[in-house]
Backbone bond lengths (Angstrom), bond angles and torsions (degrees), N, CA, C in turn:
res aa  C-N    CA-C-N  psi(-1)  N-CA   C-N-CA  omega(-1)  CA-C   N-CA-C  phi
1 X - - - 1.467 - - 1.519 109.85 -
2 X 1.179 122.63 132.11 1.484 139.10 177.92 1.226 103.95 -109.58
3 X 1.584 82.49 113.19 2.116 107.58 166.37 0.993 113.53 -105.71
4 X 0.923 137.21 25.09 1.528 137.57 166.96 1.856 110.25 -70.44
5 X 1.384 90.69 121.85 1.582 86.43 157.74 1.598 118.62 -128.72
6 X 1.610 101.82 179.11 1.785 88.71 -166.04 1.610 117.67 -71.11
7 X 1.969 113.05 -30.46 1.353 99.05 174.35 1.542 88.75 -165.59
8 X 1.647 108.17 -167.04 1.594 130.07 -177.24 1.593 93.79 -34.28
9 X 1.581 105.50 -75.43 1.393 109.95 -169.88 1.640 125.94 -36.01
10 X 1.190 101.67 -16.62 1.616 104.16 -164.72 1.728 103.27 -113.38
11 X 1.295 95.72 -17.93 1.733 92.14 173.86 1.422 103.52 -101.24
12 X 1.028 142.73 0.60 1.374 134.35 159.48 1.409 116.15 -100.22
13 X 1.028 140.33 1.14 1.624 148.32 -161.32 1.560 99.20 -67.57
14 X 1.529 126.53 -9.51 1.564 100.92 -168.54 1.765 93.67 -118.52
15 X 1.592 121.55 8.31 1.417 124.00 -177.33 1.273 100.38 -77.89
16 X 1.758 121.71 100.86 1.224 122.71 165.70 1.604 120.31 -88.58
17 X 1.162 114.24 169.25 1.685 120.16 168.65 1.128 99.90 -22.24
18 X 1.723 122.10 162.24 1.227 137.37 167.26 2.010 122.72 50.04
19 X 0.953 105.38 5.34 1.661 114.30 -178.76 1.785 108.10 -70.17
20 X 0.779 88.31 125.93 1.667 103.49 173.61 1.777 106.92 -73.82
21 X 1.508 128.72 95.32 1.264 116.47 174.09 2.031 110.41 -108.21
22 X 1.262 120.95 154.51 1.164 137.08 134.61 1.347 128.57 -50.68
23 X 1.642 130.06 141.06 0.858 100.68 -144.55 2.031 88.19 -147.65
24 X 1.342 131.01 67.61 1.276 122.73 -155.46 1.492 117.84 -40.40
25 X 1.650 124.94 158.65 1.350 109.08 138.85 1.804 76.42 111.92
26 X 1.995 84.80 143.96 1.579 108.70 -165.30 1.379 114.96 -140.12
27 X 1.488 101.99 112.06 1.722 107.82 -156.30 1.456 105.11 73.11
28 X 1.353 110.24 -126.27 1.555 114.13 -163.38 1.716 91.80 -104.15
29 X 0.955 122.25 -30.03 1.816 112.79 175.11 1.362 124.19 -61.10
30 X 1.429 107.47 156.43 1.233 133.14 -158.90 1.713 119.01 9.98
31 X 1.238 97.99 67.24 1.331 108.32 -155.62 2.256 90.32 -94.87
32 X 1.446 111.99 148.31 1.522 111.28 179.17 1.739 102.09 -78.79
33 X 1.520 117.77 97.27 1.451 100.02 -168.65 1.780 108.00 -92.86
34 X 0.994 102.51 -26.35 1.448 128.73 172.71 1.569 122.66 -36.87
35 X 1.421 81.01 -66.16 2.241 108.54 165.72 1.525 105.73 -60.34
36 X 1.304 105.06 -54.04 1.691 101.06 173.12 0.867 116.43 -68.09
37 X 1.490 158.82 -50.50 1.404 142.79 -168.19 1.595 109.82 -73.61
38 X 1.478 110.31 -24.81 1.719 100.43 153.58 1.518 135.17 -79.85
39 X 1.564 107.21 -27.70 1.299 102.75 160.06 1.694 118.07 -63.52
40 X 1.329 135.11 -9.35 1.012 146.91 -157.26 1.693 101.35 -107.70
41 X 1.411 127.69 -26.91 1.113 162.26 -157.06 1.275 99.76 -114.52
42 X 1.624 145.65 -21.13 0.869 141.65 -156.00 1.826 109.66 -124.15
43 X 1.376 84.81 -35.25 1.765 104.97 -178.27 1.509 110.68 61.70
44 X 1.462 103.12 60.65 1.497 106.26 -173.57 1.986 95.39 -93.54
45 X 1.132 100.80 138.38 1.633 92.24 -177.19 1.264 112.65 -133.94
46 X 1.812 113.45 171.43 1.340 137.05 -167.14 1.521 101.70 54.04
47 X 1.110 125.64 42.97 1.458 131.32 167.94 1.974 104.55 -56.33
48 X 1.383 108.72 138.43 1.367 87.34 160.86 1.464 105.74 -103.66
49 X 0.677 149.20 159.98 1.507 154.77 -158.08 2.062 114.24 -153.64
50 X 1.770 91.19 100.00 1.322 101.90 174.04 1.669 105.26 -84.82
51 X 1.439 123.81 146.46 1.451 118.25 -179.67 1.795 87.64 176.64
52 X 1.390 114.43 157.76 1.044 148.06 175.25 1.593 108.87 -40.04
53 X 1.376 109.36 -89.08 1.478 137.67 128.45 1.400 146.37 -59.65
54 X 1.002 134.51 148.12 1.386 130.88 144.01 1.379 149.30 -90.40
55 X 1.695 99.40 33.97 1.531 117.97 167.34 1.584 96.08 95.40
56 X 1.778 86.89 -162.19 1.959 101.22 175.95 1.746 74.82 -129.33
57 X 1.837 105.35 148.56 1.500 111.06 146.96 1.449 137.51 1.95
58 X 1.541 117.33 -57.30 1.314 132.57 173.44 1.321 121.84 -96.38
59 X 1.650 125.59 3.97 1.217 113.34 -150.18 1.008 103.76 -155.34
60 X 1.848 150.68 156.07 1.450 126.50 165.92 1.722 103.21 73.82
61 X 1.665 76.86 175.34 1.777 84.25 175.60 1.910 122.94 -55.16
62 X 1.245 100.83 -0.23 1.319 108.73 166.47 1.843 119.44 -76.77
63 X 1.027 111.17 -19.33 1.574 107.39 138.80 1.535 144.24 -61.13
64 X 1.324 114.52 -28.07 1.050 125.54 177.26 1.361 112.41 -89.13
65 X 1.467 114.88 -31.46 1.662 118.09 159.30 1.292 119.33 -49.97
66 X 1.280 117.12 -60.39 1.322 129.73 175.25 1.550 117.75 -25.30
67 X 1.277 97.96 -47.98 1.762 123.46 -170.89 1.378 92.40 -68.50
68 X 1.419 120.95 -66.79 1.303 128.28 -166.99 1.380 104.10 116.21
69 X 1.275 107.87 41.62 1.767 96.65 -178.05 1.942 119.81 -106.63
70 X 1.448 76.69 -0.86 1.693 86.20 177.02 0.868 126.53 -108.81
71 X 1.729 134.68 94.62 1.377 139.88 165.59 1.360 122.02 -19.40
72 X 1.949 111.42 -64.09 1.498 117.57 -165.14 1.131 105.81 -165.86
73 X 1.262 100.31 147.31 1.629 116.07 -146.87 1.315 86.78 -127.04
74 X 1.898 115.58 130.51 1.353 117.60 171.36 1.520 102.90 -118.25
75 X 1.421 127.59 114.73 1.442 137.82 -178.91 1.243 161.09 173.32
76 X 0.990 168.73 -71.36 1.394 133.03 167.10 1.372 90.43 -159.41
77 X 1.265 132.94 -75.36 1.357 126.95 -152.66 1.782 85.93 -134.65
78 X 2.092 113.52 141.51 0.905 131.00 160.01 1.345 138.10 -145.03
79 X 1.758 83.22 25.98 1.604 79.79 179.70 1.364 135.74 -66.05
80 X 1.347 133.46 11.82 1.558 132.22 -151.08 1.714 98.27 -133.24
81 X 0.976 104.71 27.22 2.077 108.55 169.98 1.405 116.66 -138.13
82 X 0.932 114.55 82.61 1.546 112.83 170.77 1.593 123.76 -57.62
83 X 0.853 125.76 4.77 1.464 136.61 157.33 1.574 111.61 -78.83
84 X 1.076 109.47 -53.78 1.626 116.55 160.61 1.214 121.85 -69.49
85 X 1.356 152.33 -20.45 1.103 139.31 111.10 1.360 121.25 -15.81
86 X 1.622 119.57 -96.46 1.361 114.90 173.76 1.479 134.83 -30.91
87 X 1.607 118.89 -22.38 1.702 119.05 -179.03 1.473 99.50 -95.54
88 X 1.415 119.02 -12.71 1.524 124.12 -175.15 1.583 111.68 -70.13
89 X 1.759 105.77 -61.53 0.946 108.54 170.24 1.564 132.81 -79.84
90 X 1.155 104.94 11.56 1.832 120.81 -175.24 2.039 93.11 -98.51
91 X 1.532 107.41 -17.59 1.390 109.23 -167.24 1.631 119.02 52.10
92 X 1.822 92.26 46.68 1.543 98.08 -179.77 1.769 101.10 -118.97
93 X 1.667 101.06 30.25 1.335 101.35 -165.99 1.478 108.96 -164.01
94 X 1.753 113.67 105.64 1.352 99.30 -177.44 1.155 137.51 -69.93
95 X 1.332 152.71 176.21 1.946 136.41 -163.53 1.295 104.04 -161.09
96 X 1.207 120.50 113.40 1.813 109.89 173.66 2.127 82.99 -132.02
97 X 1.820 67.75 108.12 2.014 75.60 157.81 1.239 128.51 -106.42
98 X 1.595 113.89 152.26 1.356 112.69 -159.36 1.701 107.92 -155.33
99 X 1.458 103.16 112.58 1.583 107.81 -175.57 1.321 112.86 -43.18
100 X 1.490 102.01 125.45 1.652 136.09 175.36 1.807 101.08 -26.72
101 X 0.908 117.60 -49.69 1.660 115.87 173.66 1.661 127.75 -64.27
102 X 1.334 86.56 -30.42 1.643 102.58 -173.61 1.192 106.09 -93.19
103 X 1.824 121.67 -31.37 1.461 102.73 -169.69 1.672 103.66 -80.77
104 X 1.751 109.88 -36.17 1.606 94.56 164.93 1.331 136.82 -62.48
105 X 1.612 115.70 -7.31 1.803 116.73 176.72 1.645 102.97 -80.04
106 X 1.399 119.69 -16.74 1.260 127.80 -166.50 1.248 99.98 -85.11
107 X 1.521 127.99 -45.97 1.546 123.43 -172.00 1.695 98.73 -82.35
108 X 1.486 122.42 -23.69 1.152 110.50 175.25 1.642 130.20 -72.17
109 X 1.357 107.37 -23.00 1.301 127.28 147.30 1.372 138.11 -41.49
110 X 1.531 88.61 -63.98 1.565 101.88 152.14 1.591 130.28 -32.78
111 X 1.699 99.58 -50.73 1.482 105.68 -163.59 1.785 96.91 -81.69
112 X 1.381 125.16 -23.93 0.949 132.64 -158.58 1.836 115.98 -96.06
113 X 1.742 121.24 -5.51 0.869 132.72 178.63 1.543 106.10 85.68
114 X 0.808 138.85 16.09 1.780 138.53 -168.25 1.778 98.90 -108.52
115 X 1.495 115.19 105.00 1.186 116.43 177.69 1.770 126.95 -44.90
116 X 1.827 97.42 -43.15 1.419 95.31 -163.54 1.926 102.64 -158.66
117 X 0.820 128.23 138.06 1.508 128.04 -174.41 1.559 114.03 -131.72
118 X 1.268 115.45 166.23 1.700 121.70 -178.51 1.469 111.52 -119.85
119 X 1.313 121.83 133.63 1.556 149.50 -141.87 1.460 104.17 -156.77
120 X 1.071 109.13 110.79 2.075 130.49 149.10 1.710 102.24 -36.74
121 X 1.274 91.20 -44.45 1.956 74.88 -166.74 1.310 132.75 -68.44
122 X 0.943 108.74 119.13 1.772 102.58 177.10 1.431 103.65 118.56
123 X 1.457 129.05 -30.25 1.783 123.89 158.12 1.286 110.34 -1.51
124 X 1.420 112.80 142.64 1.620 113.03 168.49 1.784 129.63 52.11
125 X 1.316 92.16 3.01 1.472 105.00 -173.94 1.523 92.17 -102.34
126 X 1.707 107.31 170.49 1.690 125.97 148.15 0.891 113.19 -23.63
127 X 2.086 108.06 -51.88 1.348 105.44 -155.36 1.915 125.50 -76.43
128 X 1.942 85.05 -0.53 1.637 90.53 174.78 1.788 117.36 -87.13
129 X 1.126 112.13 -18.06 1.229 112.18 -167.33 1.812 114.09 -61.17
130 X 1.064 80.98 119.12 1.810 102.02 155.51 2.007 82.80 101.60
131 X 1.544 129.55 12.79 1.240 121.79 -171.14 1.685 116.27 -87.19
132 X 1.386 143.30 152.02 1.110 100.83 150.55 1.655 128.27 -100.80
133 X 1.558 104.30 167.90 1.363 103.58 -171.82 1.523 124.46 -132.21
134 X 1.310 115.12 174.83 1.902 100.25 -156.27 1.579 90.46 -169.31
135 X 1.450 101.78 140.92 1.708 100.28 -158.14 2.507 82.20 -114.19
136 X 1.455 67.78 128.73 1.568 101.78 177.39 2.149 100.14 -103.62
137 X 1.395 97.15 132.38 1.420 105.71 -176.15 1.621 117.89 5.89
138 X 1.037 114.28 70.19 1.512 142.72 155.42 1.678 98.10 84.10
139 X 1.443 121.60 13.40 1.789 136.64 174.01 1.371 114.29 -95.86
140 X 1.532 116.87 133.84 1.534 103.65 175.88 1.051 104.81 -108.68
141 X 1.331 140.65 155.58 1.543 148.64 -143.73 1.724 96.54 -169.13
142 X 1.680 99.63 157.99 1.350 111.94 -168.04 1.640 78.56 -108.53
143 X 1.494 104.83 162.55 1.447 116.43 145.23 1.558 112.29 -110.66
144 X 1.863 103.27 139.33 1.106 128.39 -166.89 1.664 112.80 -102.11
145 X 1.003 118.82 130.41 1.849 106.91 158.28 1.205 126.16 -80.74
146 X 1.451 108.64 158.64 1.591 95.19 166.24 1.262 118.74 -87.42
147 X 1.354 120.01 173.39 1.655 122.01 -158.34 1.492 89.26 -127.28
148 X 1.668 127.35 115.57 0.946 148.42 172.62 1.313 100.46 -93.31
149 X 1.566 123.03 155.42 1.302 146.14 140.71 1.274 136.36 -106.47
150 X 1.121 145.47 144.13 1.771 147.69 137.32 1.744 114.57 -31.83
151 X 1.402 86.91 -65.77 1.953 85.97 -179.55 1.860 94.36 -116.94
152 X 1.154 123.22 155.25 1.325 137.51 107.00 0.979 144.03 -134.76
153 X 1.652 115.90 137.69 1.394 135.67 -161.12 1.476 117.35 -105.71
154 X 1.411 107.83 115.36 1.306 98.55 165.36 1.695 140.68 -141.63
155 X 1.342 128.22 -152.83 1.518 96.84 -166.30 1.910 87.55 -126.31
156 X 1.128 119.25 154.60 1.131 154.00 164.21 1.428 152.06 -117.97
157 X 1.429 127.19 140.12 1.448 107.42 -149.25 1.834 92.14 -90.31
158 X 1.419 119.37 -40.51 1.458 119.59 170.05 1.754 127.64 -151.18
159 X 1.170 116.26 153.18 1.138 100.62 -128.05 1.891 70.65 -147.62
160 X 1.659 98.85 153.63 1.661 108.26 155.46 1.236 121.52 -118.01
161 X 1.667 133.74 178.17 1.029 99.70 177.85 1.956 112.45 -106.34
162 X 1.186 104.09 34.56 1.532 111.21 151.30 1.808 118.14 -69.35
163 X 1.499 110.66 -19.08 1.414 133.34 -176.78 1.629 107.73 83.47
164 X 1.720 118.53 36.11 1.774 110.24 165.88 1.193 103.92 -80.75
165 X 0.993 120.00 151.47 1.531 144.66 178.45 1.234 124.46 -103.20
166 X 1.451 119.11 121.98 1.294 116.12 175.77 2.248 116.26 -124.78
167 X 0.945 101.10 140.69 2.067 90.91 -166.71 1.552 73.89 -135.14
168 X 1.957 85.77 169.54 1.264 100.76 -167.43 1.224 112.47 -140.15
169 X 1.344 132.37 98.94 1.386 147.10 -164.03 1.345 106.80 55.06
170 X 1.569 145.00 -111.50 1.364 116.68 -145.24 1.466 102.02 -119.69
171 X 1.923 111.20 32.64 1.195 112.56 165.39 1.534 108.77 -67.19
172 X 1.459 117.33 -25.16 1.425 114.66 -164.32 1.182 106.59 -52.35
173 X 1.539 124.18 -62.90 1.485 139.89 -172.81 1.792 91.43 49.16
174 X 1.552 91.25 -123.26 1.638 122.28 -159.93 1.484 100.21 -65.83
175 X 1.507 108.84 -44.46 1.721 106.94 -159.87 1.818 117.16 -50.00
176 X 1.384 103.54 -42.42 1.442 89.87 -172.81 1.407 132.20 -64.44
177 X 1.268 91.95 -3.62 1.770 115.03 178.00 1.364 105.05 -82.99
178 X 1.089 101.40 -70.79 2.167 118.21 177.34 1.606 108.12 -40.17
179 X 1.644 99.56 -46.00 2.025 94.01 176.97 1.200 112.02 -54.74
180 X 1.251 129.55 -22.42 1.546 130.19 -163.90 1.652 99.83 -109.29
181 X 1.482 129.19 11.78 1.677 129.12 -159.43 1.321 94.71 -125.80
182 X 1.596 114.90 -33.19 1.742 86.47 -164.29 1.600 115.80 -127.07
183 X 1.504 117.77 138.27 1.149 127.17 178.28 1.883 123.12 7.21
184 X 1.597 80.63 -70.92 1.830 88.71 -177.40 1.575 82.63 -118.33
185 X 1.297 112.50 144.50 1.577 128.87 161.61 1.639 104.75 -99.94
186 X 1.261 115.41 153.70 1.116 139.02 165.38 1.725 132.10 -131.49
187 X 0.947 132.04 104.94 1.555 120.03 -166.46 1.681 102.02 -123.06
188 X 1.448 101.91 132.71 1.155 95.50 177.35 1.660 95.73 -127.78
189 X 1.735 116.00 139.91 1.085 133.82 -139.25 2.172 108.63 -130.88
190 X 1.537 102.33 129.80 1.381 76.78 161.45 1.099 134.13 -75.05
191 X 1.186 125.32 -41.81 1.610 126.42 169.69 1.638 111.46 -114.61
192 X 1.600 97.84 126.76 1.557 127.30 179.84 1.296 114.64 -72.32
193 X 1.244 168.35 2.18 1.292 160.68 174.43 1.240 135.26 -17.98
194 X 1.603 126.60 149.39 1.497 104.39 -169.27 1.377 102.35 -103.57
195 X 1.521 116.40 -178.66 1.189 143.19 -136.14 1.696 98.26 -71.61
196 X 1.399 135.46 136.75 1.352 127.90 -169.16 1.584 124.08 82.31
197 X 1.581 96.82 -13.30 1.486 95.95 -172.61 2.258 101.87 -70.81
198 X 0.959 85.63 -62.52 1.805 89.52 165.18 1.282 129.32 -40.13
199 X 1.714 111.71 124.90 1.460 103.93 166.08 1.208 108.05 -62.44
200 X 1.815 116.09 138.37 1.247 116.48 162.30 1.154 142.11 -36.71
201 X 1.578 101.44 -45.33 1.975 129.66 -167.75 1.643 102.18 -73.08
202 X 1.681 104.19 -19.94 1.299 104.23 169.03 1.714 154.81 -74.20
203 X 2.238 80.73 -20.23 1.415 98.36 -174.61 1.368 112.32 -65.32
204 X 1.396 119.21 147.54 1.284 122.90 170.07 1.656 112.92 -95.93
205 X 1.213 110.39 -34.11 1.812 114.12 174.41 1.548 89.93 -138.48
206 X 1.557 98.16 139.81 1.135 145.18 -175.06 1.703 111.78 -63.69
207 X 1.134 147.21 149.91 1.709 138.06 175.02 1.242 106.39 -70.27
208 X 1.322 131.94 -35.45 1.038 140.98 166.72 1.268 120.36 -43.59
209 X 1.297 122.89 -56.26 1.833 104.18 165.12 1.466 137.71 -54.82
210 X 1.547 102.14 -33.42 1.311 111.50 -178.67 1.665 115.09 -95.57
211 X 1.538 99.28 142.15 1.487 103.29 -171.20 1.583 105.01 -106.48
212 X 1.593 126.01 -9.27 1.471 114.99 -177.88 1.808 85.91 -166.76
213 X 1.258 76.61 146.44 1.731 105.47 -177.02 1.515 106.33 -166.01
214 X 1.849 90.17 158.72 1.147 111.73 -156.50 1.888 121.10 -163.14
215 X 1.564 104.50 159.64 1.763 81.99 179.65 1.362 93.44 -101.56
216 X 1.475 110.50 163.28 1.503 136.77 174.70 1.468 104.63 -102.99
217 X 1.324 86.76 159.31 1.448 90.79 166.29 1.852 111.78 -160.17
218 X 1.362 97.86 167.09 1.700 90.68 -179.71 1.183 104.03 96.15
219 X 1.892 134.96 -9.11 1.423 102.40 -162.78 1.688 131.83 -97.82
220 X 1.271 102.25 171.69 1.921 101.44 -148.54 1.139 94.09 -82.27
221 X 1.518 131.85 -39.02 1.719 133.82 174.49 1.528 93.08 66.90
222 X 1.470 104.52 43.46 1.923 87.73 162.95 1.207 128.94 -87.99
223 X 1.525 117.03 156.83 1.543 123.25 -158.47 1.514 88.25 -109.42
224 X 1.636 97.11 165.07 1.920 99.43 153.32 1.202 108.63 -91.82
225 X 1.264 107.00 -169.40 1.668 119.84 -148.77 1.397 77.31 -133.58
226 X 1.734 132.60 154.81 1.143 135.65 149.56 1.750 93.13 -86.18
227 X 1.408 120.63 150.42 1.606 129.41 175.24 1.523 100.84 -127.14
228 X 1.064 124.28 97.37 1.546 123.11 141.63 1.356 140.71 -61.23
229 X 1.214 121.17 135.63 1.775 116.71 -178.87 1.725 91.62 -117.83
230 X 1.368 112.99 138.73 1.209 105.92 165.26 1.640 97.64 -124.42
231 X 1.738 110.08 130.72 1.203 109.91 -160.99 1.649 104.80 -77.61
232 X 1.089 141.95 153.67 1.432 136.72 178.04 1.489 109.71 -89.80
């Protein structure tokens, strides 16, 4: 079976209003930029959007904020978008945060069939309220769900078009979890190759998760910057 499609536009064509997507990529790495500038292009809205982050202003799912196409954002760290800031506190933007460990055991769950699991993190916090909880060898722990999706999309360093996956050092992050979490997968890839071209021992996700893939192109591959202040 051939999943190949010709580009962004054609692998997102069935993400309607209201779809719950995944969203690969950590900080500014291996982020799906491709999928986003067509979802952005497409004006698909009230997306809820699970992801790590929520981009920078110009970049990442911080485009799609901009637009206004994202209802609610489920994720871990956001400090670096002031647009998300501003719709947060305007309460023009829903937010469920969830420690960096927990929100990936949740999508890994997801991928793994396990409805719901119990976690130390977050006890006694915000993040317990309204949870339930159950004390494990003299520890109290929340139970967590897993976080399913409709779509997730993500980016890859090479790819066949059976849909195996191959990333390259800390592009993996979130995605290899999410390929295995959401309904329809999508991967969009720098290099397309056909079937056999990949060492096996190499794939990181299987063809089997993914239902459409594709090559990208155009992308910015921006890094962060470490910023020092040295006080005088």
């Amino acid at each position: 079976m051939n999943k190949v499609v010709a580009n962004a536009n054609e692998a997102i064509k069935d993400i309607q209003d209201d779809a719950v997507i995944m969203i690969g990529g950590f900080g500014l790495c291996g982020i799906p930029e491709n999928c986003i500038a067509a979802l952005v292009k497409k004006g698909t809205k009230n997306l809820t959007c699970i992801s790590n982050n929520a981009g920078v202003d110009d970049f990442g799912l911080g485009l799609l904020l901009k637009t206004r196409q994202i209802k609610k954002m489920i994720s871990s760290y956001v400090g670096e978008n002031a647009e998300f800031e501003r719709q947060l506190l305007n309460n023009e933007l829903e937010v469920e945060l969830i420690p960096q460990g927990t929100l990936a055991t949740c999508i890994q769950m997801a991928a793994m069939g396990i409805p719901a699991f119990y976690t130390p993190a977050g006890y006694g916090t915000e993040i317990a309220i309204g949870k339930e909880t159950r004390e494990f060898y003299g520890k109290m722990h929340l139970m967590e769900h897993a976080l399913h999706a409709d779509f997730a999309i993500v980016k890859a360093w090479k790819g066949d078009d059976q849909g195996n996956l191959v990333f390259r050092k800390t592009t993996r992050n979130f995605s290899t979890s999410m390929a295995k979490a959401g309904n329809i997968v999508i991967a969009e890839v720098e290099q397309l190759v056909a079937a056999g071209e990949l060492e096996p021992d190499h794939i990181h996700v299987a063809g089997i998760y993914v239902k459409r893939i594709f090559e990208g192109k155009n992308y910015e591959k921006r890094i962060e910057r470490k910023t020092i202040h040295i006080a005088q």
